[in-house]
Backbone as numpy.savetxt, mean C-alpha at the origin, in Angstrom:
# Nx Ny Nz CAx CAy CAz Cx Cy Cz
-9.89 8.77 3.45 -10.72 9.98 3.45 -9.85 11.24 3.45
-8.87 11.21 4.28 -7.85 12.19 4.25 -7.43 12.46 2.86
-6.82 11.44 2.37 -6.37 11.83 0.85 -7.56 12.42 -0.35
-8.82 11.89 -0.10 -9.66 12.70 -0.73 -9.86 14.52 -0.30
-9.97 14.97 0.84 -9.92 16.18 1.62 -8.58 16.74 0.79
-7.25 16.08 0.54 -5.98 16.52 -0.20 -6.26 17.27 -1.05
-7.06 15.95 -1.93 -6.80 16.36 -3.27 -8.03 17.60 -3.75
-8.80 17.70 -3.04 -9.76 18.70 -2.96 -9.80 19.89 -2.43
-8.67 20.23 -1.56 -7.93 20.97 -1.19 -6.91 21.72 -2.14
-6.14 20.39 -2.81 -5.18 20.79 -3.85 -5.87 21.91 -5.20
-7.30 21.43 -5.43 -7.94 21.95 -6.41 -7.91 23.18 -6.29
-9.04 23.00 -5.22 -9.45 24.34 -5.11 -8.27 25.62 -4.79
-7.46 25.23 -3.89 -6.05 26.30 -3.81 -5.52 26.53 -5.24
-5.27 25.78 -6.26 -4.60 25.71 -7.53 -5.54 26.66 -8.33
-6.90 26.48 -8.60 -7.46 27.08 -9.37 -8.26 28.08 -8.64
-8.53 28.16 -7.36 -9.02 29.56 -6.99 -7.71 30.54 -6.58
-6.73 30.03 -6.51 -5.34 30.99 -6.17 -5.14 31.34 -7.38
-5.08 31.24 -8.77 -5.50 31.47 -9.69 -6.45 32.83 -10.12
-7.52 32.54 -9.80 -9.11 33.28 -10.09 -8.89 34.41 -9.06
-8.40 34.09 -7.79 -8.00 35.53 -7.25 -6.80 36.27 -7.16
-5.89 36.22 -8.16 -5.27 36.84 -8.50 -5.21 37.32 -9.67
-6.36 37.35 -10.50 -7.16 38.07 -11.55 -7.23 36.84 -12.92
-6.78 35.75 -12.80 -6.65 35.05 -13.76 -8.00 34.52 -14.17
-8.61 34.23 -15.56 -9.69 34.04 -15.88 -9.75 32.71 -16.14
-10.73 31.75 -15.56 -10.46 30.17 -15.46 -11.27 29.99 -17.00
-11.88 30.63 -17.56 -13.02 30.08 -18.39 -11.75 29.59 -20.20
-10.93 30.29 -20.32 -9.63 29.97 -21.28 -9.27 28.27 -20.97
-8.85 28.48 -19.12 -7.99 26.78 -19.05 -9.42 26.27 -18.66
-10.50 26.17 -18.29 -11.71 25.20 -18.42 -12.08 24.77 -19.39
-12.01 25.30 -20.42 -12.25 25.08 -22.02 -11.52 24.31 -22.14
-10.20 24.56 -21.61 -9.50 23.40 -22.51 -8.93 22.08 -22.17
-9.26 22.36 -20.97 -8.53 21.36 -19.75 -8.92 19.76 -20.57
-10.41 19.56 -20.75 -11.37 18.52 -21.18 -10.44 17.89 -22.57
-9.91 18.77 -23.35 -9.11 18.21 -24.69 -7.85 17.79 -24.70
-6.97 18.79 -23.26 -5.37 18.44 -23.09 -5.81 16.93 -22.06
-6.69 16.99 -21.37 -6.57 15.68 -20.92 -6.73 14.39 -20.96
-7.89 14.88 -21.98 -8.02 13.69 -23.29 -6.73 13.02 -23.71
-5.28 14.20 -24.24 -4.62 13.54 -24.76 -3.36 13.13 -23.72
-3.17 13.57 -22.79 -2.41 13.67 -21.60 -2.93 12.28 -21.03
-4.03 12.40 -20.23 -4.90 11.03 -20.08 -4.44 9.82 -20.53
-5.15 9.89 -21.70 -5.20 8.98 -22.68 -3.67 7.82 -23.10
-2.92 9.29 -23.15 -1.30 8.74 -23.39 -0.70 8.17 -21.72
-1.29 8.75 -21.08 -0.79 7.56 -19.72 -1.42 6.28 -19.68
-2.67 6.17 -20.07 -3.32 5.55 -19.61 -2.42 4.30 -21.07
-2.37 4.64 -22.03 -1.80 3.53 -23.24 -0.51 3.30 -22.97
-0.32 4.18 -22.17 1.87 3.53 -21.60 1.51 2.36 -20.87
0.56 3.10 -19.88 0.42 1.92 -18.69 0.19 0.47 -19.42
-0.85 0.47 -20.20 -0.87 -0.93 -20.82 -0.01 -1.24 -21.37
0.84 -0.87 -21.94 1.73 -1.75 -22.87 2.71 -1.63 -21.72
2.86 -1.51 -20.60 3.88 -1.63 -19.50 3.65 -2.73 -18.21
2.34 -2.85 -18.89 1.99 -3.98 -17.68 0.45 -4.82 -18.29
0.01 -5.52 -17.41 -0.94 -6.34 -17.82 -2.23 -6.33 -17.19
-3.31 -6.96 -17.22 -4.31 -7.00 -16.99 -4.11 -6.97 -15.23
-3.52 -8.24 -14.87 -3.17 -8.24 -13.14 -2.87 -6.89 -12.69
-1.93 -6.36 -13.47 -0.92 -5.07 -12.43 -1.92 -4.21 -12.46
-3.26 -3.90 -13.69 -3.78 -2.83 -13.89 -4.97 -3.09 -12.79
-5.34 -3.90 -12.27 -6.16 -4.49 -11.28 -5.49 -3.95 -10.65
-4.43 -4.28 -9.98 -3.56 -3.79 -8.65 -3.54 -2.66 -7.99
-3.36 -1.66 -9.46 -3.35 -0.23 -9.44 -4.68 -0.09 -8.69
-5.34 -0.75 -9.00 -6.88 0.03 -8.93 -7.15 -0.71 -7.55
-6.62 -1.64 -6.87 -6.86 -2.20 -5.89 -6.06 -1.22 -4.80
-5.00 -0.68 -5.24 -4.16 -0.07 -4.85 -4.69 1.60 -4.42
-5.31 1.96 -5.29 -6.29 3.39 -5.16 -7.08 3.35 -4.11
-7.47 1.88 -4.09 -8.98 1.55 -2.77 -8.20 1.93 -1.58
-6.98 1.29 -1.85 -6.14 1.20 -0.28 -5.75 2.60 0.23
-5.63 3.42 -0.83 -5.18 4.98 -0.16 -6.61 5.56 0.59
-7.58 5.06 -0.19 -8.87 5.70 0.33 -9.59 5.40 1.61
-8.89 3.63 1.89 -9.15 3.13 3.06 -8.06 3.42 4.01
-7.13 3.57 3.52 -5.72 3.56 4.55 -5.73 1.85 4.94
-4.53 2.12 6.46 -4.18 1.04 6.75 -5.57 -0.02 7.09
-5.29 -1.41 7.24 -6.39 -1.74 7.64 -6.11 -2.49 9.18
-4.90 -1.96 9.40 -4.82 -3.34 10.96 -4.84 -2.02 12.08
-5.75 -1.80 12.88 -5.90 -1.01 14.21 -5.21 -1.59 15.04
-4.45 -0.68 16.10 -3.99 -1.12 17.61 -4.41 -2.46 18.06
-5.77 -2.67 18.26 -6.09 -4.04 18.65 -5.69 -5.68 17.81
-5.63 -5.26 16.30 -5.38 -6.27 15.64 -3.60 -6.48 16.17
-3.05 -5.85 16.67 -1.37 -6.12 16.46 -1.72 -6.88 17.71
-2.35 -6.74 18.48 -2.55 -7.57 19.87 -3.24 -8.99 19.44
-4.02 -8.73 19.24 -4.47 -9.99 18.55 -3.44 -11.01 17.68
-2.65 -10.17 16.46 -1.58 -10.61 15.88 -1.30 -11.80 17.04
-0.32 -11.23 18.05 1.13 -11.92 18.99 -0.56 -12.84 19.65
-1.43 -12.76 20.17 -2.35 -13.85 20.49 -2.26 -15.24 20.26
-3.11 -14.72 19.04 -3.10 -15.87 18.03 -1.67 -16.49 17.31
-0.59 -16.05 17.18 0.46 -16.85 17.17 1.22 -17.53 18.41
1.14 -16.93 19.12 1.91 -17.44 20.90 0.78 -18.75 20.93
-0.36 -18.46 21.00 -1.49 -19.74 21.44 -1.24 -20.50 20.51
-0.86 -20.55 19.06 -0.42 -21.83 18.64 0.97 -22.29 18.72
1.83 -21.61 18.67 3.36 -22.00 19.29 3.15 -22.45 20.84
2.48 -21.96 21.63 2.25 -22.63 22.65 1.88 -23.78 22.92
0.98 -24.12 21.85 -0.06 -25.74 21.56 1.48 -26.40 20.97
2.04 -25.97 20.25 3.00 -26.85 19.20 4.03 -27.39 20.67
4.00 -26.55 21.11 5.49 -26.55 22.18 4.77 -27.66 23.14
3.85 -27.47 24.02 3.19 -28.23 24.98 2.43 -29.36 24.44
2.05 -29.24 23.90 1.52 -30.61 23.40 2.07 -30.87 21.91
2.46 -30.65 21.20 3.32 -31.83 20.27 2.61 -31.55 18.65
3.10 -31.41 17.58 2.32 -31.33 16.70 1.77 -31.85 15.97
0.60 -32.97 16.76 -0.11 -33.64 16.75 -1.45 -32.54 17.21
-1.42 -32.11 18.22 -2.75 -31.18 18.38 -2.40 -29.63 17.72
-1.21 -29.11 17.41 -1.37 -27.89 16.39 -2.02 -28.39 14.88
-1.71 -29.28 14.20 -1.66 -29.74 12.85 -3.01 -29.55 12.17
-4.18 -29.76 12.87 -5.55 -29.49 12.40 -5.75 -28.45 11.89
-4.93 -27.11 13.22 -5.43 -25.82 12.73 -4.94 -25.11 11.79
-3.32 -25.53 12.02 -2.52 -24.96 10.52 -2.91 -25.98 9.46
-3.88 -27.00 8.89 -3.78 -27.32 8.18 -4.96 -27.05 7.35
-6.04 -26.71 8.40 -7.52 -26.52 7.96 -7.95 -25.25 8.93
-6.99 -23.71 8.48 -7.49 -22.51 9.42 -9.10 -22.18 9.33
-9.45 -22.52 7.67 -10.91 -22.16 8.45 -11.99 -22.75 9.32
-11.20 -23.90 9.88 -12.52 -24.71 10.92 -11.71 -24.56 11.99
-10.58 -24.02 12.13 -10.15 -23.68 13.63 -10.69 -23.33 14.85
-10.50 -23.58 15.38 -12.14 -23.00 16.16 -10.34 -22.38 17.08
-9.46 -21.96 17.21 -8.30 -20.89 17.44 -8.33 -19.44 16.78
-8.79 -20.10 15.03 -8.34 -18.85 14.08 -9.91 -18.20 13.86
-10.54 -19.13 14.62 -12.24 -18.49 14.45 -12.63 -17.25 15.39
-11.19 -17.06 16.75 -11.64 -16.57 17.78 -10.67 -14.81 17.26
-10.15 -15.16 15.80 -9.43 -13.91 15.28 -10.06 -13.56 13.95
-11.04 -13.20 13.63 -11.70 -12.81 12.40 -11.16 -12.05 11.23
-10.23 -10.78 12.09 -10.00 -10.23 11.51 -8.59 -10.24 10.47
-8.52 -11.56 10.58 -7.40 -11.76 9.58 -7.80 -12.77 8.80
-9.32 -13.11 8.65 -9.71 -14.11 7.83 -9.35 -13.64 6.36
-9.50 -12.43 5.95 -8.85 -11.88 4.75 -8.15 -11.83 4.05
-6.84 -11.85 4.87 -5.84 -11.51 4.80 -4.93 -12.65 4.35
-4.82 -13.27 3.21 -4.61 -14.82 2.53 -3.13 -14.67 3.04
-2.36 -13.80 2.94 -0.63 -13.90 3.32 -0.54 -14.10 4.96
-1.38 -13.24 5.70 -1.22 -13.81 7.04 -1.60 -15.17 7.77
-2.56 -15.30 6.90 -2.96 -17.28 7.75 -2.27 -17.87 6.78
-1.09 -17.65 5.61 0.11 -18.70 5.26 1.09 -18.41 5.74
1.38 -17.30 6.57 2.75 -16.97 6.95 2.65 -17.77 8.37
1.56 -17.61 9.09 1.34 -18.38 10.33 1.13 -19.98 10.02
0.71 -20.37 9.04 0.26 -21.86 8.91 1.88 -22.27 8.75
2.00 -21.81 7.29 3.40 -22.47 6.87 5.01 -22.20 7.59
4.77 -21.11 8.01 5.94 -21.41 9.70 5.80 -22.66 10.34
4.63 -22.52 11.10 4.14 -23.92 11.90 4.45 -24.82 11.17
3.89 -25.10 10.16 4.00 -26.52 9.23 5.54 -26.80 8.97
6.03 -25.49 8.69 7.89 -25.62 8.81 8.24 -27.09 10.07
8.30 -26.23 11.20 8.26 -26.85 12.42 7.55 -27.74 12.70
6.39 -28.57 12.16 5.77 -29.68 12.39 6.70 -30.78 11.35
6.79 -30.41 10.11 6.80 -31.33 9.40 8.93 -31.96 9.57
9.47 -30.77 10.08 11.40 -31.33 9.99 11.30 -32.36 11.41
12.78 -32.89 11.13 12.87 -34.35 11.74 13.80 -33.15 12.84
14.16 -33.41 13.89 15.12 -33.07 14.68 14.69 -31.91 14.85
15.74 -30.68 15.43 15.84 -29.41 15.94 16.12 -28.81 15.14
15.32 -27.44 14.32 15.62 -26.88 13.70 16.59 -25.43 13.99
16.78 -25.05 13.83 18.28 -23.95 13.92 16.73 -22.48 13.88
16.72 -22.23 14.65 15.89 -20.04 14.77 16.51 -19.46 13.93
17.73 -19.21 13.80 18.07 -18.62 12.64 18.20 -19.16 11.24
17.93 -20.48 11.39 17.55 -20.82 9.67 15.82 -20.09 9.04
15.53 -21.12 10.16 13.87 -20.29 10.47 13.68 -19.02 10.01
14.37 -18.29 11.15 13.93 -16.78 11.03 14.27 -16.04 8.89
15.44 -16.78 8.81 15.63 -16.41 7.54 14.65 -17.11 6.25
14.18 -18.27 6.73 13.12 -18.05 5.87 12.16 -17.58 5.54
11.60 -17.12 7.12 9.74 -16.24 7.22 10.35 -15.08 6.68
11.98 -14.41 6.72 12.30 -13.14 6.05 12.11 -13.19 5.00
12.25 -14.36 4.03 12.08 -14.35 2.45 10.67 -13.91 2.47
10.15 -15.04 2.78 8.45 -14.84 2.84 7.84 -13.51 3.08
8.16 -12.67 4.10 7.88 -11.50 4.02 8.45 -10.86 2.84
9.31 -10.69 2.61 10.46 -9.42 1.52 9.65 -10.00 0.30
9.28 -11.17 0.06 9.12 -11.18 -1.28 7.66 -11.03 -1.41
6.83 -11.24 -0.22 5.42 -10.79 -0.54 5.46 -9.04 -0.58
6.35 -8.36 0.41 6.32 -6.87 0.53 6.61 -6.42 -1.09
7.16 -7.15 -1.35 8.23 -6.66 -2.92 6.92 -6.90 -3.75
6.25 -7.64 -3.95 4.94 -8.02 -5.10 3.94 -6.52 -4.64
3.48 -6.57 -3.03 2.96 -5.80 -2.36 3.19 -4.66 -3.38
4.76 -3.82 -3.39 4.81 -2.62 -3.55 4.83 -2.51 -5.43
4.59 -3.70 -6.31 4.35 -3.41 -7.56 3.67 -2.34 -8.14
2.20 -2.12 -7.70 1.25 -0.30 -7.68 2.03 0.44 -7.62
2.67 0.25 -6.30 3.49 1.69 -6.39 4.41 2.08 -7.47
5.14 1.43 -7.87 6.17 1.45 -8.65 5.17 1.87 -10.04
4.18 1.16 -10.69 3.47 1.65 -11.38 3.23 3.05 -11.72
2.59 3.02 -10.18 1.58 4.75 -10.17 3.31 6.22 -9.97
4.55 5.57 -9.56 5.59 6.50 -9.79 5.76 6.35 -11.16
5.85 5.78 -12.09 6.65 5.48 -13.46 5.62 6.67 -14.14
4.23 6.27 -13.85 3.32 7.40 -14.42 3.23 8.63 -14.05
3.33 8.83 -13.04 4.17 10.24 -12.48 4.98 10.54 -13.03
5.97 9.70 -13.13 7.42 10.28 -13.80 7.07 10.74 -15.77
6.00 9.81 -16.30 5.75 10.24 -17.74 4.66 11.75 -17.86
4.07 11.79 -16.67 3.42 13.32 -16.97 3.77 14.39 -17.61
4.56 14.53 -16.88 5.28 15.73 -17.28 5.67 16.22 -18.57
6.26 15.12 -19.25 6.62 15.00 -20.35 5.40 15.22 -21.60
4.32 13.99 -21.15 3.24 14.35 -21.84 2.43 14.95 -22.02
2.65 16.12 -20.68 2.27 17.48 -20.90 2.78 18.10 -21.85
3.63 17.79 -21.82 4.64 18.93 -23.00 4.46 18.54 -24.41
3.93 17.17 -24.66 3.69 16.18 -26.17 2.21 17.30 -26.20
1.26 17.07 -25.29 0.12 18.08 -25.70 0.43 19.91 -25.50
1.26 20.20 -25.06 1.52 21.67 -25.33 2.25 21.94 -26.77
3.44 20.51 -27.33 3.93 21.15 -28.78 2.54 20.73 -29.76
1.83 19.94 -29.15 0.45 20.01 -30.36 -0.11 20.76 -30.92
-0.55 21.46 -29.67 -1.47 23.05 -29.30 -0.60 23.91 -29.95
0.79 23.87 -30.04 2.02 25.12 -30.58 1.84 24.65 -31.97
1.75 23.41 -32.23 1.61 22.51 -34.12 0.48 23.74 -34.48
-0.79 23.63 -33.54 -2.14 23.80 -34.31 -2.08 25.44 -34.60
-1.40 26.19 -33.75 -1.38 27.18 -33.57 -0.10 28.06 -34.83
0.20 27.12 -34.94 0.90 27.50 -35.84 0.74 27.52 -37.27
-0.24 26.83 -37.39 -1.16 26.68 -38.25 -2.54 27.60 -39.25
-2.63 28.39 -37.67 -3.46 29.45 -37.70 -2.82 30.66 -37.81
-1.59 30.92 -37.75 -0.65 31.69 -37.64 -1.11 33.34 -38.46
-1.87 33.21 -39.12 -2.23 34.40 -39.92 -3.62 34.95 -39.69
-4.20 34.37 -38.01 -5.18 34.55 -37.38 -4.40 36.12 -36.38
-5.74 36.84 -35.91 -5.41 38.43 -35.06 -4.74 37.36 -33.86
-4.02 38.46 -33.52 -3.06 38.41 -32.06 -3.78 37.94 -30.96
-5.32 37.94 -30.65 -6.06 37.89 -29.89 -6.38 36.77 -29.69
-6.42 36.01 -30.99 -7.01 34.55 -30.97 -5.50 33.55 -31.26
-4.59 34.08 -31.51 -3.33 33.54 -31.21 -3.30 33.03 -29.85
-3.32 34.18 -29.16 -3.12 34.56 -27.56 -3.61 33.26 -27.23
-5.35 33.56 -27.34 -5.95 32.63 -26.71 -5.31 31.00 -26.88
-4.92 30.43 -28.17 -4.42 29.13 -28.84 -3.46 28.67 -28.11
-2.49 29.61 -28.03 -0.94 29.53 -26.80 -1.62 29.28 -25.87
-2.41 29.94 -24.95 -2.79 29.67 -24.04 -3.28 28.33 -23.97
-4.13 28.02 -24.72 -4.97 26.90 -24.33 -3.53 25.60 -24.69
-2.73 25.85 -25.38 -1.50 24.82 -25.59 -0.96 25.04 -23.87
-0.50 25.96 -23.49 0.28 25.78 -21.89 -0.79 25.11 -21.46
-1.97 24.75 -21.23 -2.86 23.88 -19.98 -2.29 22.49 -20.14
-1.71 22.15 -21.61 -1.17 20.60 -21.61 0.04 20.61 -20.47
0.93 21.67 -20.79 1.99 21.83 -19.30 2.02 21.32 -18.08
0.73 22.54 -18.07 0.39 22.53 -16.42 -0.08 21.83 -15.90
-1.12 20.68 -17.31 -1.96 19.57 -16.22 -1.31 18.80 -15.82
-0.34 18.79 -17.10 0.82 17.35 -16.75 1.69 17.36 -15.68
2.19 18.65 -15.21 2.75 19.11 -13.78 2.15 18.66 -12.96
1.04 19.37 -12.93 -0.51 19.33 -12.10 -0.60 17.71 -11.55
-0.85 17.01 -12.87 -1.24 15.64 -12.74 -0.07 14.55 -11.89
0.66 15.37 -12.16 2.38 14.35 -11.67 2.82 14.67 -10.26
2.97 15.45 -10.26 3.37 15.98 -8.52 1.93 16.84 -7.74
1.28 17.08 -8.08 0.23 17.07 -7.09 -1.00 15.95 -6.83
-0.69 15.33 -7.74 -1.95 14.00 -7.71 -1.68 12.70 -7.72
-1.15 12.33 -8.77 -0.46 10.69 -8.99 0.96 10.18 -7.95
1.65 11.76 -8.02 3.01 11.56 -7.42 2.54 10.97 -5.89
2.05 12.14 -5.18 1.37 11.89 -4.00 0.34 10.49 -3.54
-0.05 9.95 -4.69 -0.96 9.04 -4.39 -0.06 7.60 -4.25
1.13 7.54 -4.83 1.95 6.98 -5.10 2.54 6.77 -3.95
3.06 7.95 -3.10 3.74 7.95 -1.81 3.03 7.42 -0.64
1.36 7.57 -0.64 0.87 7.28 0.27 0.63 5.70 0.27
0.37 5.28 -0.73 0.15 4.03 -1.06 1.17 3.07 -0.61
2.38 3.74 -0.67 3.92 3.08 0.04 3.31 3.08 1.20
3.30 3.74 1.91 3.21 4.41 3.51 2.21 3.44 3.69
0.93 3.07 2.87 -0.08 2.56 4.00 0.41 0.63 3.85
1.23 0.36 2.36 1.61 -0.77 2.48 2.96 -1.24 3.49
3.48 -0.17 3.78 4.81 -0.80 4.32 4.11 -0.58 5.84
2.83 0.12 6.29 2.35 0.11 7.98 1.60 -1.31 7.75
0.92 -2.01 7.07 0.47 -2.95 7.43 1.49 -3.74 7.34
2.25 -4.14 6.70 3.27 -5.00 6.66 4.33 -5.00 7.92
3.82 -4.23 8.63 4.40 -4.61 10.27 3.82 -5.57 11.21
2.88 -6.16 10.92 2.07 -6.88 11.74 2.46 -8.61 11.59
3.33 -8.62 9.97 4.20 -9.28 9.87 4.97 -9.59 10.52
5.63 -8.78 10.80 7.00 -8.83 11.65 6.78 -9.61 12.74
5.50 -9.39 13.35 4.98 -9.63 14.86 4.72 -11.24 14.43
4.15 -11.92 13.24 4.30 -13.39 13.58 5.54 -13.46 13.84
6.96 -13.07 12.72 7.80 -13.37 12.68 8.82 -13.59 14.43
8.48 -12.17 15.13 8.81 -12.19 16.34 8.72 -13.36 17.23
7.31 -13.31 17.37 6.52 -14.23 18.33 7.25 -15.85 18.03
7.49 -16.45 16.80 7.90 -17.97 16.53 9.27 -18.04 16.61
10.14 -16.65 16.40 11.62 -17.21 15.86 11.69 -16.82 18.04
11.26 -15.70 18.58 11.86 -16.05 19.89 11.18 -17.35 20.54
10.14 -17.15 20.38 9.68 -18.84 20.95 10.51 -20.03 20.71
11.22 -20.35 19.28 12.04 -21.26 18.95 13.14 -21.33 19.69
13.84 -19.67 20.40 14.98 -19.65 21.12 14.91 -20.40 22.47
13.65 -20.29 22.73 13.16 -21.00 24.60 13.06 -19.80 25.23
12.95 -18.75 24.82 12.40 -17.62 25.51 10.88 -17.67 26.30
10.72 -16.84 27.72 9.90 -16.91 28.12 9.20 -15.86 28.20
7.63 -16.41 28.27 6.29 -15.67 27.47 6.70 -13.82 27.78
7.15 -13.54 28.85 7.51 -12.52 28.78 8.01 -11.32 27.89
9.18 -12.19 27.39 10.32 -11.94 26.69 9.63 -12.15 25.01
8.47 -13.42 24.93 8.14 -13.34 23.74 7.05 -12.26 23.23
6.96 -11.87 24.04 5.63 -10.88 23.96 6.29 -9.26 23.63
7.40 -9.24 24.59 8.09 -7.89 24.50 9.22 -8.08 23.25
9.52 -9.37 22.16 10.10 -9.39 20.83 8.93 -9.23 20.28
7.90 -9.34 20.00 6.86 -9.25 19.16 6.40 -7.69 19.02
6.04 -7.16 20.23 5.37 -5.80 20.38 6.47 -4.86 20.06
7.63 -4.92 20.44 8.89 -3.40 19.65 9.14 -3.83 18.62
8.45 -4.94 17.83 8.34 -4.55 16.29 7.31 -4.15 15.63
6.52 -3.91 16.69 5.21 -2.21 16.01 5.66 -0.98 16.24
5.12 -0.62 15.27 5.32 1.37 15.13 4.00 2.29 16.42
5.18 3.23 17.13 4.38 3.79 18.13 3.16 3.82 17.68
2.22 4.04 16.59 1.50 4.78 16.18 0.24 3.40 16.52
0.57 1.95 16.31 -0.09 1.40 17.04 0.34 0.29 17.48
1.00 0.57 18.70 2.22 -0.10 19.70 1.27 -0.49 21.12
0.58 -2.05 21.19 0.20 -1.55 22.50 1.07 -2.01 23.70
0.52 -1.19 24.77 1.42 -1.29 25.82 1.75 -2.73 26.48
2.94 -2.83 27.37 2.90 -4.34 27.68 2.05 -5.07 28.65
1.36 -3.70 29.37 0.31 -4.64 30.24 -0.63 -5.23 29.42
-0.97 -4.45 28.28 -2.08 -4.68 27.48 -2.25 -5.81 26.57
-0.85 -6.59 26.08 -0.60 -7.42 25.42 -0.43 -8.58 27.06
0.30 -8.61 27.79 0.51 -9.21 29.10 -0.80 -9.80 29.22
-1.65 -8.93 29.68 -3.19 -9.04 30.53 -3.94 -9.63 29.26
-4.02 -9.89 28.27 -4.49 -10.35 27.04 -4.04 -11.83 27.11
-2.82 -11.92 27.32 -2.29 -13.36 26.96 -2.71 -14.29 28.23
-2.39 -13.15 29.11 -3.26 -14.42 30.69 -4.50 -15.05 30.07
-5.42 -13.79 30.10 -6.88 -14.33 29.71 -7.03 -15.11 28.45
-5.99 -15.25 27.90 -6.66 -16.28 26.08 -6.14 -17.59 26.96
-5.59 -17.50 28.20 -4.96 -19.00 27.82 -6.44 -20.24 28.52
């Protein structure tokens, strides 16, 4: 919602800072509709021939996400270290013979039933299953730091697919500009054309050629660029909640106690929704 308030903000400052400083909008309104046609248009045909049906989904899945922001609240990171400690706990104390049901069939868990809010979330009930299943299925003692370096792949390479949009929605940022300028030498082609037209209606022609400029400015660093950045920001905050399986299993693997596993899990959230240790503490008494 914030980023909508932005960009509506951005408008109106751009084109009424404009209008009150005597500039007449009715020249670039006219023309805005034709430079962006071709401005538009020419991003929109890079993008395809730069990517495919999936990525162009992405993008657009990717737009939802700026509009929603993050989706994991304070309480879900608590929940997170929960629901992983209670099954590393089952694996550890009783044997993985009674974990194996739930990492194998999360949606009849009646564990992963008591956390909803990651029913969604297809990378988090495999990052939690297939850890576990790591550790159920090897013969002997596995090494924490082999471990830990694999749930790191697993993360880095889902974060890395994760941040594909972005990379997208910058590349198109980065061609604006330019294709502002492909529709301003147009407008200078057409105008040149007319060249033996009064000074007046020249004027106007130039003019309406600079709006290809400005949208493409316009379009690149006040709109796409920005949408681009936030879209990082809200993928790399959920992708902390990650970390927190990661925490919770590789110290558990060390023989650390619940204490200690609770306080590796929680200082790998961001203050912003970090909960406190009584709060994660007094949580873990009561689930058990």
């Amino acid at each position: 919602m914030l980023s909508i308030i932005g960009l509506v903000v951005l408008i109106v400052m751009v084109f009424g800072g404009f209008a009150i400083t005597g500039g007449s909008l009715g020249p670039v309104l006219h023309a805005l509709p034709h430079e962006f046609l071709i401005i538009g248009g020419a991003a929109a045909g890079a993008t395809l021939v730069a990517t495919d049906i999936k990525g162009i989904k992405e993008m657009g899945g990717g737009l939802g996400k700026v509009v929603k922001g993050p989706k994991y609240k304070k309480a879900d990171y608590g929940a997170a270290i929960f629901l992983t400690a209670r099954l590393m706990r089952l694996f550890r104390t009783e044997g993985p013979t009674a974990v194996e049901p739930h990492i194998e069939d999360p949606k009849s868990s009646s564990i992963f039933a008591e956390y909803p809010q990651f029913a969604g979330d297809h990378f988090f009930i495999s990052l939690v299953t297939d850890s576990i299943r790591l550790l159920v299925v090897s013969t002997g003692t596995l090494s924490p730091n082999a471990v830990d370096e694999v749930i790191e792949t697993h993360i880095d390479t889902h974060h890395h697919a994760a941040l594909k949009p972005v990379e997208r929605l910058q590349t198109m940022s980065d061609a604006l500009p330019a294709l502002g300028i492909v529709a301003a030498v147009l407008g200078v082609i057409k105008t040149m054309g007319s060249i033996d037209q009064p000074p007046a209606i020249l004027g106007a022609m130039v003019g309406s050629a600079l709006v290809g400029t400005f949208l493409g400015v316009l379009l690149s660093y006040g709109i796409v660029g920005p949408l681009s950045a936030r879209l990082k920001a809200v993928i790399d905050e959920d992708s902390e909640i990650y970390l927190v399986v990661r925490r919770v299993i590789i110290a558990t693997l060390k023989g650390q106690p619940q204490p200690l596993v609770i306080e590796a899990a929680r200082t790998a959230i961001s203050p912003t929704h970090q909960p406190s240790f009584s709060e994660i503490f007094d949580g873990m008494r009561s689930a058990k």
